[in-house]
C-alpha positions in Angstrom: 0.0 0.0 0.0 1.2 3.1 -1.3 1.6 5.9 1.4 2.9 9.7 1.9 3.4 11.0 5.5 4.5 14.4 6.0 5.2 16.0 9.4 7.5 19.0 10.3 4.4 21.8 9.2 4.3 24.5 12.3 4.0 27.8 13.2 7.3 30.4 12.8 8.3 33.5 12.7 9.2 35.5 9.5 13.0 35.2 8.6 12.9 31.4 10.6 13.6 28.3 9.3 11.2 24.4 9.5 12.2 21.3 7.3 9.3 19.1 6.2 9.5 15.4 6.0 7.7 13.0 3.6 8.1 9.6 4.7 6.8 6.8 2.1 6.2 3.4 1.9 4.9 1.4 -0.6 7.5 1.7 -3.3 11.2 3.5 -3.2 11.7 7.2 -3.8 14.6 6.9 -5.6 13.3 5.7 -8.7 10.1 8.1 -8.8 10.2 12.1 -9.1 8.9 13.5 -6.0 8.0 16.9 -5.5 6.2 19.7 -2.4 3.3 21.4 -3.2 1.6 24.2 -1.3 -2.4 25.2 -1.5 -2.7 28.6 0.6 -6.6 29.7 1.8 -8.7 30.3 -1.6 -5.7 29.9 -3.7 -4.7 27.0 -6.3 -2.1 24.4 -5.2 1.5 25.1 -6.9 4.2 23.5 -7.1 7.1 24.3 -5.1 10.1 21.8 -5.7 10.8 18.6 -7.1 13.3 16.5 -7.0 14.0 14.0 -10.3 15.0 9.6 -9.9 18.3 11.1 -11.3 18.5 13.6 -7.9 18.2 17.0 -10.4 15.9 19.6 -8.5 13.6 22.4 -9.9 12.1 25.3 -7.9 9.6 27.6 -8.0 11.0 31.1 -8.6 9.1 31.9 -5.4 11.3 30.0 -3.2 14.6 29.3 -5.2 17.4 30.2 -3.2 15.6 29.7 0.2 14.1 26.2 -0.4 16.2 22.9 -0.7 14.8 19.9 -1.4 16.3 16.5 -0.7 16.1 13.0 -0.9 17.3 10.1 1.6 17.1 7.1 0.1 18.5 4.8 3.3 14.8 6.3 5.0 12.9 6.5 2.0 11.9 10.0 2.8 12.0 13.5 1.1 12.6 16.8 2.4 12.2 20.2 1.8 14.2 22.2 4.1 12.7 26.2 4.1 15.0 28.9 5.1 14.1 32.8 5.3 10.3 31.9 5.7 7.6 34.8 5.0 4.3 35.5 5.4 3.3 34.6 2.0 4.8 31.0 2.4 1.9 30.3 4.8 0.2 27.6 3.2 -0.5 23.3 3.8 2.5 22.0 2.2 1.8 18.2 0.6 4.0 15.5 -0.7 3.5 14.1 -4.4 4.8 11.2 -6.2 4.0 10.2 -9.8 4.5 6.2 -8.8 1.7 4.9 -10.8 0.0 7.8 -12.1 0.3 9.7 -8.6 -0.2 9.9 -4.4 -0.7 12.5 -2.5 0.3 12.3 1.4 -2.6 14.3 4.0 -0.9 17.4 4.1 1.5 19.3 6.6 0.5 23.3 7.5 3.3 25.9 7.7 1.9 28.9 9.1 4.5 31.8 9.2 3.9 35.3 11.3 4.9 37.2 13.8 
């Protein structure tokens, strides 16, 4: 059974820092693109990052240079460390694979303000 589990979602500060996790199981991230999304309140859900089988990354231009994402095989698990988080990156962050035509994990919300 395919699953996505993120955790890591919180409230911070503006300027602060939180790394989200995507722990899967079902099949192995390294052979599958993986990517973070974000949906913010009456918005459309973007994409944010994605990381490639092959390990090459692509950003948003919203969040290159603040967000990394990465990929630990050995856990099966994906991150997306977020540096230098503003207001406008407030939004539920979710975890996408496109194993079989595509999963989606439950969602983690990142809430940023002062």
């Amino acid at each position: 059974q395919v699953q996505l589990v993120e955790s890591g979602g919180g409230l911070v500060q503006p300027g602060g820092s939180l790394r989200l996790s995507c722990a899967a199981s079902g099949f192995a991230v390294r052979f599958y693109a993986m990517s973070w999304y974000r949906q913010a309140p009456g918005k459309e859900r973007e994409l944010v990052a994605a990381i490639s089988a092959g390990g090459s990354t692509n950003y948003a231009d919203s969040v290159k240079g603040r967000f990394t994402i990465s990929r630990d095989n050995a856990k099966n698990t994906v991150y997306l460390r977020m540096n230098n988080l503003k207001p406008e990156d407030t939004a539920v962050y979710y975890c996408n694979t496109i194993y079989r035509g595509g999963y989606w994990g439950q969602g983690t919300q990142v809430t940023v303000s002062s």
